[in-house]
C-alpha positions, 0 to 999 in steps of 0.5 A: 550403565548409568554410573551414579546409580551404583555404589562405589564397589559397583563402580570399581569393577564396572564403570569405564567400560567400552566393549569392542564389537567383539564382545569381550568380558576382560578389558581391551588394551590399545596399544597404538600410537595413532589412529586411522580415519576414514578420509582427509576430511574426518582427519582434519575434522578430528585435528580442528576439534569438530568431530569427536574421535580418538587422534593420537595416543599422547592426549587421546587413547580408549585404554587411558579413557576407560581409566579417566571414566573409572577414577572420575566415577570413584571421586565423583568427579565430572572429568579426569585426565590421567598422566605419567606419573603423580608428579606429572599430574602436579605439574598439569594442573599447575602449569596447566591452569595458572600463568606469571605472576600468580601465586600458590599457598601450599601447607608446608608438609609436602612431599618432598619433590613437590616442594622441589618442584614449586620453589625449583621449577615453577618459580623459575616462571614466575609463580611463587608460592608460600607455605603455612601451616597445614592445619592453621586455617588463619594462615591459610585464609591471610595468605588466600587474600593476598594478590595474586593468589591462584591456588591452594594446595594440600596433601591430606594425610600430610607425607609423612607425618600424617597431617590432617587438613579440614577440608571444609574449612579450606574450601570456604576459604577457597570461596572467600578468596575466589581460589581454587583448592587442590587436594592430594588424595594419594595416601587415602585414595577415594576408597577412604576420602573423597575431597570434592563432597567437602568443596575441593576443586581440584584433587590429585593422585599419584596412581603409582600408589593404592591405586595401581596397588601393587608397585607396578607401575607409574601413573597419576591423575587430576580430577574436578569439574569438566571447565577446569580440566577438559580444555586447560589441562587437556591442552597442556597434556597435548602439546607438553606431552606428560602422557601415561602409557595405555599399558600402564592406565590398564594396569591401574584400571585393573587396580582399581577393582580391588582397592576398596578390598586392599585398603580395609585390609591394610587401614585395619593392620595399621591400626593395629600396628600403630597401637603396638608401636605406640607401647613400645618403650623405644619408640619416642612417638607415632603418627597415625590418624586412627589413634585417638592420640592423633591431634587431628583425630576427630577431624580424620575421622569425619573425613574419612572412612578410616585411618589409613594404611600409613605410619610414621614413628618417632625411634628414640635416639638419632639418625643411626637408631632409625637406621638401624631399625630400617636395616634390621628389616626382613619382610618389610621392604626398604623402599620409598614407595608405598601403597603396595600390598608389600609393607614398605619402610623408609627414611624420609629425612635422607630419602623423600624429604633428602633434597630439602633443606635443613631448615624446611624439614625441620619447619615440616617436622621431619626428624632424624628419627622418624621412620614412614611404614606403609603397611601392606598385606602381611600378618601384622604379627609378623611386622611387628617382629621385623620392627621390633628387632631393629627397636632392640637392636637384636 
């Protein structure tokens, strides 16, 4: 099958498909930790790299393979390399790619444990980073130039408040400045942007999310050109081991069937959701992207294919308002996870974003009265009601 031949629904059910010599339609799951060969020669002509194969399942496994091939087919990426968790593939492309004394400029509306993992863990290497604005492209172009400068990085939409960065402009920044630009793409996953058609270098998934789809398991990804990813990231992947089980990229891959479907389901019940909330007299303000409230709205809308599946609200009032909104939840589940084709509702001030500071979730604009919903396949009707109680405190 020669992928680039088909279009993208094609590729979700089709691509990364290797059948054994038994024939079979579904997909094979391999679950082994090793590999046997022929003789001590193809053993060591495997461990040296001179023969091609499959060795050990911490860096090579034919289920984690078919997985790589699917998502890279679906960015239009050269090569992929999945991990253990989104969190993990941060850190291998990160750690991966960059050494002592380099330096990240990253917008300030981040996840929260990505901002913990730059200024906590990283930093303890020797590679600092600095945070602008996420859609001020003059900070990010004076902070590209300065020395030192590896990598850019963003979350487009932003977590939680839905940001959007111009990927174009960061790319030509990219350019100007020699980096490279690294694009989060789990809030909208390929189905509804793609970051390399705009210039990004490098893009990044928590597979947890819309692409496993159903809260099942953990996963992440780290996609570009077969030179940034195949011997630097590969390499870190072997020898650090953040390895995504077989079990778990199979389930992803089976995800990845039905996430063009999932996802128009879920963008256009937010829509809806997110004009509801927007005419409720307890609701201070929303953030959605499909609204042509959005400041970032055009924008949004020539990148992507639609708004998304994520909205984030404003209660009117403090803390114990959103909580209660929060508590007064019936269908809508209280969890921080999202992409689940169960609606999820969350406090990012004393969950994702808990572990920040005061200050820098102040700085990201992180209230104590916002709450993410991230919108799953239930009768929008019905969400509406689950929120609307907590919205009047009946």
């Amino acid at each position: 099958m020669v992928e680039q031949d088909f279009e993208f629904d094609t590729l979700a059910v089709r691509s990364g498909i290797h059948r054994t010599a038994f024939q079979e339609h579904a997909e094979p799951l391999f679950l082994t930790s090793s590999y046997v060969f022929e003789n001590a020669a193809q053993a060591a002509a495997r461990f040296a790299g001179t023969e091609s194969g499959y060795v050990y399942s911490r860096y090579t496994n034919p289920t984690v393979t078919a997985l790589e091939e699917r998502l890279a087919a679906l960015e239009g990426a050269e090569r992929c390399i999945a991990t253990a968790s989104g969190m993990a593939a941060i850190l291998a492309c990160t750690m991966g790619l960059m050494k002592a004394g380099e330096r990240i400029v990253a917008s300030r509306s981040l996840f929260g444990a990505t901002t913990q993992l730059f200024n906590n863990f990283l930093a303890r290497f020797g590679i600092v980073t600095e945070y602008v604005a996420l859609t001020d492209l003059d900070a990010w172009r004076a902070a590209a130039a300065k020395p030192g400068v590896k990598l850019l990085f963003a979350e487009t939409p932003s977590n939680p408040l839905t940001e959007i960065a111009d990927l174009a402009g960061l790319a030509a920044i990219a350019r100007e400045t020699g980096t490279l630009l690294a694009v989060d793409n789990c809030f909208c996953s390929p189905a509804l942007q793609r970051p390399i058609e705009f210039g990004a270098d490098l893009v990044i998934h928590s597979a947890t999310k819309y692409l496993d789809g159903q809260g099942r398991v953990l996963g992440g990804a780290v996609l570009g050109k077969r030179a940034l990813i195949e011997e630097p990231l590969t390499a870190f992947l072997r020898n650090a081991g953040p390895t995504l089980s077989p079990f778990n990229a199979w389930v992803i891959f089976k995800g990845l069937e039905t996430l063009r479907l999932r996802i128009d389901a879920q963008s256009r019940a937010a829509l809806e959701l997110a004009g509801w909330l927007e005419a409720h007299p307890r609701v201070q303000r929303v953030f959605y992207p499909g609204l042509p409230s959005h400041p970032q709205h055009a924008l949004a809308m020539r990148q992507q294919s639609s708004g998304g599946a994520i909205v984030s609200f404003e209660v009117k009032g403090s803390r114990a308002d959103a909580w209660r909104v929060v508590d007064a939840a019936r269908v809508i589940s209280i969890t921080a996870n999202l992409g689940d084709t169960k609606s999820t509702i969350t406090h990012p001030a004393s969950t994702t974003h808990g572990r920040i500071s005061p200050e820098l979730r102040a700085a990201a604009g992180i209230s104590e009265g916002l709450l993410r919903v991230a919108v799953g396949l239930e009768s929008p009707d019905d969400l509406k009601a689950d929120l609307d109680r907590g919205l009047r405190g009946s």
